[in-house]
C-alpha positions in Angstrom: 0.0 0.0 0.0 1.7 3.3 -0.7 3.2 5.3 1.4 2.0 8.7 1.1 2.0 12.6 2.7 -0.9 14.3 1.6 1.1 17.3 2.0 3.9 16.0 -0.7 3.0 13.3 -2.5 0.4 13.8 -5.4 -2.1 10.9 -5.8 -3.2 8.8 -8.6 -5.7 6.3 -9.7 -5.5 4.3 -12.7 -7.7 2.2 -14.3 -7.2 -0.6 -16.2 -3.7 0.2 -14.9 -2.5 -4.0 -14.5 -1.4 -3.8 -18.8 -1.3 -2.1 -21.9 -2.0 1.9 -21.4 -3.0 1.9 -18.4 0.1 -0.1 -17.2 2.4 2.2 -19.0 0.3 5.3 -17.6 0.8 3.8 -14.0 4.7 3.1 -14.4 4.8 6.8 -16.5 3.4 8.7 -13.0 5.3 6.6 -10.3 8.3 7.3 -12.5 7.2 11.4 -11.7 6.7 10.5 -8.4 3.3 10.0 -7.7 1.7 7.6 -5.3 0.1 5.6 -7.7 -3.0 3.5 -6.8 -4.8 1.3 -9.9 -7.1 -1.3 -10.6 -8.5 -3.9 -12.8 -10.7 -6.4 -12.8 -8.6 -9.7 -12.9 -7.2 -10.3 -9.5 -4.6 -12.2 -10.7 -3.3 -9.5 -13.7 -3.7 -7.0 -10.7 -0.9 -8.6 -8.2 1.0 -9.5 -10.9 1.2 -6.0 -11.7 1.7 -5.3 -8.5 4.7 -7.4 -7.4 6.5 -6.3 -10.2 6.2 -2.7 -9.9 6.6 -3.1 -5.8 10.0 -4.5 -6.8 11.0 -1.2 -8.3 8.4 1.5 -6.8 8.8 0.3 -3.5 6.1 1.6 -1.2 4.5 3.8 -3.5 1.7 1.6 -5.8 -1.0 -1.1 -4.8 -3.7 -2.6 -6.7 -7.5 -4.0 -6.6 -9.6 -5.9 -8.5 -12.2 -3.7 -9.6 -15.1 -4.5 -12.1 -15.6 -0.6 -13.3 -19.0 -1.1 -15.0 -20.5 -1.5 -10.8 -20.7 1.9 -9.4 -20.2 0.4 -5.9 -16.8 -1.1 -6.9 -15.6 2.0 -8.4 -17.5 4.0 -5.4 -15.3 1.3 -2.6 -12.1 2.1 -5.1 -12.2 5.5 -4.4 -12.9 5.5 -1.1 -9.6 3.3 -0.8 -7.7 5.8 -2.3 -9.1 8.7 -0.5 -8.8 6.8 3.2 -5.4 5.9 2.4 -4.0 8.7 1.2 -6.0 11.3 2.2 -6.4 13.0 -1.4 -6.5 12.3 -5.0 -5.4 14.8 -7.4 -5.2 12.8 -10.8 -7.9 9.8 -12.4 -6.9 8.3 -15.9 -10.1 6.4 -16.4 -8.4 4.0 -19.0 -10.2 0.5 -18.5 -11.9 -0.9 -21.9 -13.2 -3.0 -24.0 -14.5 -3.6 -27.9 -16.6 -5.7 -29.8 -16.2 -5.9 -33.5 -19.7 -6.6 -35.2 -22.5 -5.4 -37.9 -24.6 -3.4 -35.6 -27.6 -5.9 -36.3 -25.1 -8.9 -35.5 -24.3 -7.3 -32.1 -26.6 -9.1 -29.1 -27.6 -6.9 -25.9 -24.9 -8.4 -23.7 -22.2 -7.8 -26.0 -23.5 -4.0 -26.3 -23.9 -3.6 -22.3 -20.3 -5.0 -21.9 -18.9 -2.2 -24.3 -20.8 0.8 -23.3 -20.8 0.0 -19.5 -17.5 -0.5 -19.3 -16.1 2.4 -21.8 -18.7 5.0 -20.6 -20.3 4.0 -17.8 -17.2 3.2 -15.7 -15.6 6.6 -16.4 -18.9 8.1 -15.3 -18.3 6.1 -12.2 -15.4 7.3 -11.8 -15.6 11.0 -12.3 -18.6 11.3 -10.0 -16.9 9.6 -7.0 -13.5 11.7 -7.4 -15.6 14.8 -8.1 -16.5 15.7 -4.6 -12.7 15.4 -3.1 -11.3 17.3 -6.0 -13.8 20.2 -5.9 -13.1 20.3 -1.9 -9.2 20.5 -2.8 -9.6 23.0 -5.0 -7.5 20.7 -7.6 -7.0 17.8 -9.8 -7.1 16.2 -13.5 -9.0 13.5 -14.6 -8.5 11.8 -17.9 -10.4 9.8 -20.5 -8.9 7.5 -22.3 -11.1 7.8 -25.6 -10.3 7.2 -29.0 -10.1 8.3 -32.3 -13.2 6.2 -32.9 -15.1 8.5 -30.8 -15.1 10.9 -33.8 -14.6 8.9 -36.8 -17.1 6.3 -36.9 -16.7 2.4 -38.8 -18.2 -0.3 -40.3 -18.4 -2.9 -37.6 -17.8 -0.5 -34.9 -21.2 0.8 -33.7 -20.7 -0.2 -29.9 -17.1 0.9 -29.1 -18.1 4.5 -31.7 -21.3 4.6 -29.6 -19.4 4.6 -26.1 -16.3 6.5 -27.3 -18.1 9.3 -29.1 -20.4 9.2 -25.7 -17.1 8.9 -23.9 -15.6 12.3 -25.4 -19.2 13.8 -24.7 -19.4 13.2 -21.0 -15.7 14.6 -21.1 -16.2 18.0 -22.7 -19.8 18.5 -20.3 -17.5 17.0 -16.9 -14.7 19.7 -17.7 -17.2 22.5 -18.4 -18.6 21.6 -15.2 -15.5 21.1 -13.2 -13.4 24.0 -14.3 -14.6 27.0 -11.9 -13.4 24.7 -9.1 -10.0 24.3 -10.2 -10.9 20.6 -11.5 -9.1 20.0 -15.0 -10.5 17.3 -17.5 -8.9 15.8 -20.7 -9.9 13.7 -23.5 -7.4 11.4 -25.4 -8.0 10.4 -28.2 -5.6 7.8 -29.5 -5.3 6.5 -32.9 -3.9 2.6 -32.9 -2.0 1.7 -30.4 -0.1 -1.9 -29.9 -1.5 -3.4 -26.7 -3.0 -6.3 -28.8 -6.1 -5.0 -27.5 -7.6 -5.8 -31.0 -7.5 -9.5 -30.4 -6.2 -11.0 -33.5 -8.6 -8.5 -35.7 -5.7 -6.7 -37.5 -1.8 -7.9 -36.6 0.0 -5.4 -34.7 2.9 -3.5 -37.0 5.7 -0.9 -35.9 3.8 2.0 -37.3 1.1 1.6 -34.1 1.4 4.2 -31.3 3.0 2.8 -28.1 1.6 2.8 -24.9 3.9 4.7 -23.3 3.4 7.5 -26.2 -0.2 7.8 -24.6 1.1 7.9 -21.4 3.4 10.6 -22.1 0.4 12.8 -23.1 -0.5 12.4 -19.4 2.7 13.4 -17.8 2.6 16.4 -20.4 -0.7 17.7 -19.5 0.0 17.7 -15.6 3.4 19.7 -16.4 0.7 22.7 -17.7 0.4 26.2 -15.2 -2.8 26.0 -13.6 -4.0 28.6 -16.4 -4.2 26.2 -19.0 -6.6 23.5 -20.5 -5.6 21.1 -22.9 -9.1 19.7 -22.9 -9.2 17.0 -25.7 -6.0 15.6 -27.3 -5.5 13.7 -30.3 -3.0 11.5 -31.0 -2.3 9.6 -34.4 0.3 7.2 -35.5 2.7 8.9 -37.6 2.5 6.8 -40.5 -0.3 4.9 -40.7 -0.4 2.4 -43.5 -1.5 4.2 -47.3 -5.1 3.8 -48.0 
C-alpha cells in the first residue's frame, strides 16, 4: 500500500492500470513521483502487476480488482484511495473493451459489456473523485477515448457509440468542473499496440506505443494552472496508405 503525505505526495488512480495503457500510464506517473493507486478487474493480472512494480516503486503503488462497469466497486475504489492517502489529485479512467460486429449482428450483452465499461465506468469514476477534488480546489482526470469516438466504422457501432459518448461526457464533466480548479482531458488515441484488437488486424511498428499515450498524461499535468488542454488527439505517424 503506498506510502504517502498528503502534503507531498500527489495521488493517482488508474484504471485498467495491471497492462497495456494503463500499465504504461501507472509506471509513466510513479516514475514522476506520484503515489500511484490502480485497478482492474482480474485479481490475478492485478498482483501480478503489482509485485512487479513493488519490486522497483517500493512503497508507492498497490492494486485492486475492480469491475468498473458496478458503481459500488468504483465507489469502494475510491474510497480506498481517498482513506489511504488522504487526497486524489489525478484519475486516468483507462479501462476498456471492444466488440467488433455489424450493428444488427451485435446481441444486448455484447452492447452492455462495451458501453458499460467504456462509458459507464468513467462516469463512475468522475462522479466519485468529483467531490474530493472540488473540496481540494485541484486535480485532472482523464479519458482515455479514441479516435473512434469521432470517426465512426463499419463494424464498430458499440465501441463508436461509447467512445463518441465517452468524449461527450468529457467535454460537459470539464465545463462543469473547471470554476473549481478541476481539469478534464480527452485522449484520443489512434492505434496503439496493446493487442487489445484481439487478432482483428496484426500489430505493425507504425502503431502508437503505450507509453506515447502515457506521455500525453505526464505532459498535461506539467501545464500552469491557467491552462486547459481539454481534448488531445494522438495519431500514429504513418499509418499504413489507404
Amino acid at each position: 500500500m503506498p506510502d504517502t503525505d498528503s502534503r507531498l505526495v500527489r495521488v493517482a488512480l488508474v484504471t485498467g492500470g495491471s497492462r497495456g495503457i494503463g500499465r504504461a500510464v501507472v509506471e509513466a506517473l510513479l516514475a514522476e513521483g506520484f503515489a500511484v493507486f490502480f485497478c482492474s478487474r482480474n485479481p490475478d493480472s492485478v498482483g501480478a502487476a503489482e509485485r512487479d512494480l513493488q519490486g522497483r516503486f517500493p512503497g508507492r503503488v498497490s492494486g485492486r480488482a475492480v469491475d468498473v462497469r458496478r458503481q459500488s466497486e468504483v465507489d469502494a475504489c475510491v474510497a480506498w484511495v481517498t482513506a489511504t492517502a488522504g487526497r486524489i489529485d489525478c484519475l486516468v479512467n483507462n479501462a476498456g473493451t471492444g466488440a467488433f460486429e455489424a450493428v444488427d449482428a451485435l446481441d444486448g450483452d455484447t452492447w452492455r459489456e462495451v458501453v458499460e465499461t467504456n462509458l459507464c465506468g468513467a462516469f463512475y469514476g468522475i462522479r466519485a473523485v468529483a467531490p474530493h477534488m472540488r473540496r481540494q480546489g485541484s486535480g485532472w482526470i482523464f479519458n482515455v477515448a479514441s479516435l473512434a469516438g469521432r470517426n465512426p466504422f463499419a463494424g464498430g457501432a458499440a465501441y463508436n457509440a461509447s467512445k463518441f459518448g465517452l468524449v461527450g461526457l468529457s467535454e460537459a464533466a470539464m465545463l462543469d468542473l473547471r470554476h473549481d480548479g478541476v481539469r478534464v482531458t480527452a485522449i484520443l488515441p489512434g492505434s496503439v499496440d496493446t493487442g487489445f484488437h484481439q487478432g482483428r488486424r496484426p500489430q505493425r511498428e507504425w502503431m502508437l506505443a503505450p507509453q506515447d499515450v502515457a506521455r500525453v498524461v505526464v505532459d498535461c499535468l506539467r501545464f500552469p494552472d491557467r491552462a486547459l488542454p481539454s481534448l488531445v488527439e494522438l495519431r500514429p505517424s504513418r499509418p499504413p496508405r489507404k
